[in-house]
C-alpha positions as CSV (number, residue, x, y, z in Angstrom):
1,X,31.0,204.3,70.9
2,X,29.5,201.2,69.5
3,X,26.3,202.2,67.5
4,X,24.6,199.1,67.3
5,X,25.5,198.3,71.2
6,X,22.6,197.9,73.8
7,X,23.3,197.4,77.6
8,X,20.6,195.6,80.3
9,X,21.7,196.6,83.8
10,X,20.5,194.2,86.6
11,X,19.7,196.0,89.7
12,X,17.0,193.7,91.4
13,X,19.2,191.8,93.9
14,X,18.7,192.6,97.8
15,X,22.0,192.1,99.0
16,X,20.9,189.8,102.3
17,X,24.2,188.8,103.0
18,X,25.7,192.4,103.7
19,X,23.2,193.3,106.1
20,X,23.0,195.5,108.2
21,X,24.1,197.8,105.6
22,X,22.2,196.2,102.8
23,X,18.5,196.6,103.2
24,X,15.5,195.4,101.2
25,X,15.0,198.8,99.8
26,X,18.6,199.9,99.8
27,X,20.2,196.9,98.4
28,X,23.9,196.3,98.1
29,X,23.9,198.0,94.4
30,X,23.0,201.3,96.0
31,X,26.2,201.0,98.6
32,X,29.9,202.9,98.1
33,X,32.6,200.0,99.1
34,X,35.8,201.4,97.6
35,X,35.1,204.6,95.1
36,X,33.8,207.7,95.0
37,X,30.3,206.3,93.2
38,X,28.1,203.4,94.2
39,X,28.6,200.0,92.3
40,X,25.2,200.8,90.0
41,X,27.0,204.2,89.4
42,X,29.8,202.3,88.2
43,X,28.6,199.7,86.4
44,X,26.7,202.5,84.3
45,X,29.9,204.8,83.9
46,X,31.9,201.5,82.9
47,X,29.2,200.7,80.2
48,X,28.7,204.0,79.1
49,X,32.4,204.3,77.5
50,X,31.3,201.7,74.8
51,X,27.4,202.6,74.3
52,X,25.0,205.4,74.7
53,X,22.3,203.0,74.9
54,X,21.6,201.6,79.1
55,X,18.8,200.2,79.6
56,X,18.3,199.0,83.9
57,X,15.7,196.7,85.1
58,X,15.1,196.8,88.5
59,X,12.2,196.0,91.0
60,X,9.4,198.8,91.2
61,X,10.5,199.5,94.7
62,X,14.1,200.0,93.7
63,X,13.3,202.9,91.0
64,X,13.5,206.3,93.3
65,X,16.7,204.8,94.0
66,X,17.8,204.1,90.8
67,X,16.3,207.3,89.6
68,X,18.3,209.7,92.3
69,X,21.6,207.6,92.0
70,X,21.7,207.8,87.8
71,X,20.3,211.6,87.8
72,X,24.0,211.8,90.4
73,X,26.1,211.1,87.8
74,X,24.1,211.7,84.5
75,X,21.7,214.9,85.2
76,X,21.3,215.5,81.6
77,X,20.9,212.1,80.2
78,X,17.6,210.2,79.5
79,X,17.6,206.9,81.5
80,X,15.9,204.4,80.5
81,X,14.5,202.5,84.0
82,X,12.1,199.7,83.5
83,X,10.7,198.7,86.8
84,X,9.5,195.0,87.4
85,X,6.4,194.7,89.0
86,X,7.4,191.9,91.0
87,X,10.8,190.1,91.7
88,X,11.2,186.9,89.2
89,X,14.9,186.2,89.0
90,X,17.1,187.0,86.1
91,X,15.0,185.2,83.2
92,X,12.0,187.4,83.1
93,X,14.1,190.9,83.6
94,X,16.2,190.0,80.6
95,X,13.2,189.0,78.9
96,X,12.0,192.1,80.1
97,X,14.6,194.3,78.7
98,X,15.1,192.5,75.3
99,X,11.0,193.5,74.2
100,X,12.5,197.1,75.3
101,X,15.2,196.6,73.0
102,X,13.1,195.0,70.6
103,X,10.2,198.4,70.9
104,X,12.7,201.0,70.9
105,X,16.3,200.4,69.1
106,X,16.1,197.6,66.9
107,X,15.1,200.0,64.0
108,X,18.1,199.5,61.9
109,X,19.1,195.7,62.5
110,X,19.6,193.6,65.2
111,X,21.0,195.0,68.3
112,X,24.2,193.4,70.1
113,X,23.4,193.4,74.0
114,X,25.3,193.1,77.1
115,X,23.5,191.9,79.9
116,X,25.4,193.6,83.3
117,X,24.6,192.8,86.9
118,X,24.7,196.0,88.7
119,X,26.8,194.7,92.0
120,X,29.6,193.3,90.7
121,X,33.3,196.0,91.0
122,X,35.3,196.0,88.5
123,X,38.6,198.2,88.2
124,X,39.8,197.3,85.2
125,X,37.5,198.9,82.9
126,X,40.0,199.2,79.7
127,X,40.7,195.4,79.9
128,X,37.2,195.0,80.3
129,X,35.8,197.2,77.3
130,X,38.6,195.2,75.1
131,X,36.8,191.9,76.3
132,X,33.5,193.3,75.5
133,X,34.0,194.3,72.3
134,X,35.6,190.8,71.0
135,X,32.5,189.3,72.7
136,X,30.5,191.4,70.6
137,X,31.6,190.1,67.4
138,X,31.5,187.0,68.8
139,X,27.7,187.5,69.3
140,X,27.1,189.0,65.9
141,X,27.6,185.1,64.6
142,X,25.0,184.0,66.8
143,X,26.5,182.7,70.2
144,X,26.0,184.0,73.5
145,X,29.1,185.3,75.1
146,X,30.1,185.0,79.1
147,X,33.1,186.5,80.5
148,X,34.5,183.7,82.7
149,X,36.8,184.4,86.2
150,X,39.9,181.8,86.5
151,X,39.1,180.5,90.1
152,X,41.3,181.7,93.1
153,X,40.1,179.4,95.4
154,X,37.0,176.6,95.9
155,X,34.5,179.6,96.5
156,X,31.1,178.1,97.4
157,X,29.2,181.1,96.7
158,X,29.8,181.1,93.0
159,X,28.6,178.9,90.1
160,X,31.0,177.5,87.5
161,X,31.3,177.4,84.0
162,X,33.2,174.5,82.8
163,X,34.8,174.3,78.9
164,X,36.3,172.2,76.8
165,X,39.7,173.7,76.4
166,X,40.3,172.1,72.9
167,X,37.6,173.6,71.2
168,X,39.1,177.7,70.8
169,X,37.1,179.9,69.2
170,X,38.1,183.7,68.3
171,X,41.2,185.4,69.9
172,X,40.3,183.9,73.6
173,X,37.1,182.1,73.4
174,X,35.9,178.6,74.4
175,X,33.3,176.4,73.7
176,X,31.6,175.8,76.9
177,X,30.6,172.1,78.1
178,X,28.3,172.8,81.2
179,X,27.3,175.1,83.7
180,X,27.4,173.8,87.6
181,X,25.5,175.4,90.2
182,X,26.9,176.4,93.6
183,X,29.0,173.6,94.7
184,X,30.2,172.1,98.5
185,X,33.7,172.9,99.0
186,X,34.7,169.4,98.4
187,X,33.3,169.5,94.7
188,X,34.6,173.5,94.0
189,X,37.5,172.0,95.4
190,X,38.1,169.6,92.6
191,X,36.7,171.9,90.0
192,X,39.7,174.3,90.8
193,X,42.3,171.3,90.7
194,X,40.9,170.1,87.2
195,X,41.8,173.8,85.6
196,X,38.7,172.8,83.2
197,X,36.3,175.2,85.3
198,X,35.6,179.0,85.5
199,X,33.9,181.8,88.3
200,X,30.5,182.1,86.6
201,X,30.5,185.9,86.3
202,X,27.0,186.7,85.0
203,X,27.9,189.5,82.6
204,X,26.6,188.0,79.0
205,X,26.4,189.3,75.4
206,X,24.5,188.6,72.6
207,X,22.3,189.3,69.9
208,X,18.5,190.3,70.2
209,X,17.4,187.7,67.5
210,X,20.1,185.2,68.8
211,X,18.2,185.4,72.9
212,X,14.7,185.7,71.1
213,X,15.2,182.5,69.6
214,X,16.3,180.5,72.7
215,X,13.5,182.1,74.5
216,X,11.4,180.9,72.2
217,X,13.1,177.3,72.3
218,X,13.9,177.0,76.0
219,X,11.4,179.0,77.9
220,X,8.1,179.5,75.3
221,X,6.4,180.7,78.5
222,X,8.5,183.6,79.6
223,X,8.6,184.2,75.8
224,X,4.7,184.5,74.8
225,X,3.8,186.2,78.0
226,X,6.7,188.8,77.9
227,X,5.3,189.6,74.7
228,X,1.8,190.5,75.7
229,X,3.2,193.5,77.7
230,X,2.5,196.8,77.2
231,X,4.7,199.6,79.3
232,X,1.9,202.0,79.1
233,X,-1.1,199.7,80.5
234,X,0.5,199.5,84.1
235,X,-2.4,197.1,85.2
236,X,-1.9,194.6,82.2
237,X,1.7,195.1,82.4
238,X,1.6,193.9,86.3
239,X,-0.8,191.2,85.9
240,X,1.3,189.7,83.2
241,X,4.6,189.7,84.5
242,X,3.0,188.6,87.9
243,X,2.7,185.2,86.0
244,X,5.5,184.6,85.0
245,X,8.1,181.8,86.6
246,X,10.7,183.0,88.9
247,X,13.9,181.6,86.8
248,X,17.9,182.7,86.3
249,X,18.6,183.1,83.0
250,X,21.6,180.0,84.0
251,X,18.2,177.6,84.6
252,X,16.1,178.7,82.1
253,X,18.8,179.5,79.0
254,X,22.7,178.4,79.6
255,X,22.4,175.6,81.3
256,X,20.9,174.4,77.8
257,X,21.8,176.1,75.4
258,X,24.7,174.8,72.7
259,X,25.7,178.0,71.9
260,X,27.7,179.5,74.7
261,X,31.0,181.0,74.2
262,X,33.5,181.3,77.2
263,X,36.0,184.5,77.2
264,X,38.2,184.2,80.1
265,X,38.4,187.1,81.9
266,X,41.7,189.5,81.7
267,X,40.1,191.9,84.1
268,X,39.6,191.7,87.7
269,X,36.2,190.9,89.1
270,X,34.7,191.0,92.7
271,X,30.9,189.3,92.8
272,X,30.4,191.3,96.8
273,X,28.0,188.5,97.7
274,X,29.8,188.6,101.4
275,X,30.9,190.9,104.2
276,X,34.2,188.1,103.4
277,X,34.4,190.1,99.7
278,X,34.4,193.3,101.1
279,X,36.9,192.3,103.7
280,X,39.3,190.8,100.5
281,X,38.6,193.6,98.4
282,X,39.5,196.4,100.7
283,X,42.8,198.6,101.6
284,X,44.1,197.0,105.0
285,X,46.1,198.5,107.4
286,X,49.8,197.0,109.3
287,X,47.7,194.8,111.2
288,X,45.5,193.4,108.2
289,X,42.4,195.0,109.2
290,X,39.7,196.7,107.0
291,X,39.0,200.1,109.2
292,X,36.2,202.5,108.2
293,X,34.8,205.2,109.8
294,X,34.9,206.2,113.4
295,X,36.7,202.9,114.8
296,X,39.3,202.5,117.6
297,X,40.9,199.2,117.3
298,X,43.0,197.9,119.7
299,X,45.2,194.6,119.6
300,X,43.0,193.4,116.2
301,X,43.6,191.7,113.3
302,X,42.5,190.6,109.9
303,X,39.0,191.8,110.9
304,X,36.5,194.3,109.3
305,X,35.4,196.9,111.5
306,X,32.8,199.4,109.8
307,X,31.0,202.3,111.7
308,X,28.7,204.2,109.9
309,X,27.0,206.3,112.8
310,X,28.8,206.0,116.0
311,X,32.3,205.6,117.5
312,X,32.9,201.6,117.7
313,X,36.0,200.3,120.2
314,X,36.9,196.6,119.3
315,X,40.1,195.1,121.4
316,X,41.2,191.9,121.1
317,X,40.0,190.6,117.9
318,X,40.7,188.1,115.7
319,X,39.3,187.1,112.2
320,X,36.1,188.8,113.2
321,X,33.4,191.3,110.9
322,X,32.0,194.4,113.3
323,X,29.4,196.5,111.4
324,X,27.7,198.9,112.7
325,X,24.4,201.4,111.4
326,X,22.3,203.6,113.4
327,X,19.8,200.8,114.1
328,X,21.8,197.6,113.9
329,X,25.1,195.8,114.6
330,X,26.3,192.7,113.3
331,X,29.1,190.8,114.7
332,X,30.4,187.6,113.1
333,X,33.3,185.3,112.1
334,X,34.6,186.0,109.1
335,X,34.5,182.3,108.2
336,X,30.6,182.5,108.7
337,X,29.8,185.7,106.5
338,X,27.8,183.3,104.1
339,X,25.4,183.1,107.0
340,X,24.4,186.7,107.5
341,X,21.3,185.9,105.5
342,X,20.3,183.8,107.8
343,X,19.4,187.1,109.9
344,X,18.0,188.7,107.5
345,X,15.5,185.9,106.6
346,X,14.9,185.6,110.6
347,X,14.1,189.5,111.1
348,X,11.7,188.8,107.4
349,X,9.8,186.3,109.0
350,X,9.2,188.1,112.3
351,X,8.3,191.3,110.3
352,X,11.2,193.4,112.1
353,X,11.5,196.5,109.8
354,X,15.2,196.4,110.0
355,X,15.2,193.7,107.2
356,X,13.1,196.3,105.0
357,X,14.6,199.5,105.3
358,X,17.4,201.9,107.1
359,X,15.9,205.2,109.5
360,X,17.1,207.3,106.6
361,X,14.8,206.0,103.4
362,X,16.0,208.0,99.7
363,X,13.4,209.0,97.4
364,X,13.9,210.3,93.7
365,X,12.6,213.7,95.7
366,X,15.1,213.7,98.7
367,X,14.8,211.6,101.7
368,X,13.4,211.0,105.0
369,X,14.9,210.5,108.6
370,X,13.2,208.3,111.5
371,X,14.3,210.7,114.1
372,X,12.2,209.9,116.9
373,X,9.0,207.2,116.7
374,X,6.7,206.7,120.1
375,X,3.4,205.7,120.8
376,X,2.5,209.3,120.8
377,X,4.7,211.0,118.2
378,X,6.9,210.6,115.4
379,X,9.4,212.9,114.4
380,X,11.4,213.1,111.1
381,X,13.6,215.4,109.1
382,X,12.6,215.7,105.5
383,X,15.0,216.4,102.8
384,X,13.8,218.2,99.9
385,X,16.3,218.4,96.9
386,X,16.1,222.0,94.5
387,X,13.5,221.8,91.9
388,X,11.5,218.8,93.7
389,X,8.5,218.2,95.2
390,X,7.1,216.2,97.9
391,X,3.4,215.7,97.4
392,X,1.1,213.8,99.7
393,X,-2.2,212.1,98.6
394,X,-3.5,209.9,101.5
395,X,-5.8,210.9,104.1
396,X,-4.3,211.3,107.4
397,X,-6.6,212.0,110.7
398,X,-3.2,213.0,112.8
399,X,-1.6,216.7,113.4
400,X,1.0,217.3,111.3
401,X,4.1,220.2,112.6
402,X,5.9,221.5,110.0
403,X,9.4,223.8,110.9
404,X,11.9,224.7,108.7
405,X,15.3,224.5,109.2
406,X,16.7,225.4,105.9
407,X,16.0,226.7,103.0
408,X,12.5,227.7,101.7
409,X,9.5,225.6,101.4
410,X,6.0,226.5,99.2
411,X,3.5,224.2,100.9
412,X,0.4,224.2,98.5
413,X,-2.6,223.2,100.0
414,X,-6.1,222.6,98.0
415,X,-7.4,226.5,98.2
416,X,-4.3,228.3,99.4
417,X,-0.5,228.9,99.3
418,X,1.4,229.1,102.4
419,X,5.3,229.8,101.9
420,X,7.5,229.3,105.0
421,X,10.7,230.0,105.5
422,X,13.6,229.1,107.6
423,X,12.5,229.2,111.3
424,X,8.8,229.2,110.7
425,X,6.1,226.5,110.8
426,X,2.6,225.0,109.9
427,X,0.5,223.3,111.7
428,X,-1.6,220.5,108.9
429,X,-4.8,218.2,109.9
430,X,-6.8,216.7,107.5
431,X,-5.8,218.8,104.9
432,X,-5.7,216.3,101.7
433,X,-4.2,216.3,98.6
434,X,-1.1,219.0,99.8
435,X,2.1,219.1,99.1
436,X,5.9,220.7,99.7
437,X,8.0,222.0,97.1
438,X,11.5,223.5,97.7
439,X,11.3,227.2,96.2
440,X,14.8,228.3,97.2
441,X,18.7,226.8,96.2
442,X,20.2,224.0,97.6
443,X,18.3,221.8,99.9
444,X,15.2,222.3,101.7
445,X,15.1,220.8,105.5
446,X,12.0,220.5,107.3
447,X,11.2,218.4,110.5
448,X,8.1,216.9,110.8
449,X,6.4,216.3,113.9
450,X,3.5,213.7,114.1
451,X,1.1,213.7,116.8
């Protein structure tokens, strides 16, 4: 473990592009692709083999998410979860998380940090704490450190780092020249063919004085407003960051900063921007399609086909992505997977909830199930997890119906107790503040009927 070692996790992003599986409140970072643990689970188990110290920034609306899916893999550890008020890109979140850093574990010197996105996969993860730990010492002498992916192809979707290959510096660093947004194919095309450019990865290292000081140089006003915050004072702390510009940290720091450091990457990387990188990234079968769940495919090839609720039967296909959730299906080239936000920006600007959120919505208490919704009646299961509670605090003129289905539940009203257990129910009607705790093992399963 590296003492002096801080991480940032990222975990703001919405993941538009794998929709219908990627919602606004379950973004892409929450998702299982190809392991046993979601990528922010493994981003955090891949940092936490170097440093005790994680720090993750995510979007207020994220944190039950963030909360549940750390608690999954770490129920003893103290998580440190700042939540952003507001979505302002990467500039303010680091920002964010260096004047954490800065409060709470830069006691005894100045901190090394590495700044992780939470959606990236990486298998590699001895190759990629080796990498880390030269970029460290790299960042102790003041430079910021990026990890840079040789390019496999002109990939549009990425931005590139270009060096000057002449100018080493450590083991395998570079001096860097430029940074180069997302390019046309034409352009990545001739990036790749010069050798001179590298996959902009978005992992970064350095030191907390060494980020303070291009703050202050680059971006004053990210710099003097971040500074006014204080965690505790929710309504300050909102109002502040709420003024803030929405900038990446590439804008607002690298692109013009002389201190960046390039260390090519030896481990392998997957940004999964695209239902086209999970295709690439996944186990295929004889026919070169990506199967997963209940599928029959008949006569297909090199096509993704993903059921997540239902039996799907594809014949005939070609080249194609087939995704299916209990409330969507998408069904696209694979050569237009780039365009998938383009739905989810169209069902945004109608309001259509399935931009927002799936029928089944996790909580840092459990979750909850859109069974059944009507002009008359809503019905939903409720998930209650041991030890926690589900309270509720708004006023609600409708009837509430209450059955359990497992477990036990201790419904605590304002002058009286009622505990239920499985098979038996409550009838609720303007009974505010109440709430449901599970008092047995295991999980607590309730349908609620709304009338």
């Amino acid at each position: 473990m590296q003492k002096n070692l801080v991480a940032i996790i990222l975990a703001g992003g919405s993941g538009s592009r794998l929709w219908p599986l990627s919602r606004e409140l379950y973004p892409k970072q929450f998702l299982n692709f190809s392991e046993d643990k979601t990528l922010l689970q493994l981003t955090y188990a891949r940092l936490k083999q170097f440093t005790e110290n994680i720090i993750t920034v995510a979007n207020d609306k994220h944190l039950p998410g963030v909360s549940f899916q750390l608690l999954e893999i770490e129920k003893d550890a103290k998580h440190n979860i700042i939540g952003e008020p507001v979505a302002k890109n990467t500039a303010p979140a680091i920002a964010l998380g260096s004047l954490f850093i800065q409060e709470n574990f830069a006691e005894h010197g100045d901190p090394v940090i590495i700044v992780a996105p939470s959606d990236h996969l990486i298998k590699d993860d001895k190759s990629f704490t080796k990498a880390v730990l030269e970029g460290a010492e790299i960042a102790k002498q003041g430079y910021i450190v990026t990890f840079g992916i040789k390019p496999s192809a002109p990939e549009t979707g990425y931005g590139y780092i270009k060096v000057l290959p002449d100018q080493k510096f450590g083991k395998t660093g570079v001096k860097t020249d430029c940074f180069r947004e997302k390019p046309d194919y034409d352009i990545a095309a001739e990036y790749v063919r010069s050798g001179e450019y590298f996959w902009n990865s978005g992992i970064f290292i350095f030191s907390l004085s060494t980020i303070l000081e291009e703050f202050e140089k680059k971006e004053p006003e990210i710099q003097h407003k971040i500074r006014e915050i204080n965690f505790k004072d929710k309504a300050s702390y909102r109002e502040i960051y709420g003024k803030l510009p929405s900038i990446s940290i590439d804008y607002a720091i690298m692109e013009k900063s002389d201190r960046i450091i390039l260390i090519p990457a030896e481990f392998d990387w997957s940004d999964l921007g695209s239902w086209e990188a999970i295709y690439e990234i996944s186990p295929k079968d004889h026919h070169n399609n990506v199967v997963k769940g209940d599928v029959i495919s008949i006569n297909c090839e090199n096509s993704l086909i993903y059921s997540s609720s239902r039996c799907i039967s594809t014949v005939g296909l070609t080249d194609m992505i087939v995704v299916e959730t209990d409330d969507a299906v998408l069904v696209c080239n694979r050569k237009d997977s780039q365009k998938v936000k383009e739905v989810f920006e169209r069902l945004k600007k109608d309001d259509n909830e399935l931009y927002k959120t799936h029928k089944t919505v996790i909580e840092d208490w459990g979750s909850i199930i859109d069974l059944e919704k009507n002009e008359n009646i809503s019905v939903n299961k409720i998930i209650i997890r041991e030890n926690k509670e589900l309270a509720f605090n708004r006023a609600d003129k409708n009837l509430k119906h209450y059955y359990v289905t497992k477990g036990k539940a201790l419904i605590k009203l304002k002058d009286s107790i009622k505990l239920l257990d499985c098979g038996q129910s409550l009838d609720l009607k303007d009974k505010i503040p109440y709430s449901i705790e599970n008092s047995g093992t295991g999980d607590l399963e309730i349908l609620e009927i709304i009338k």
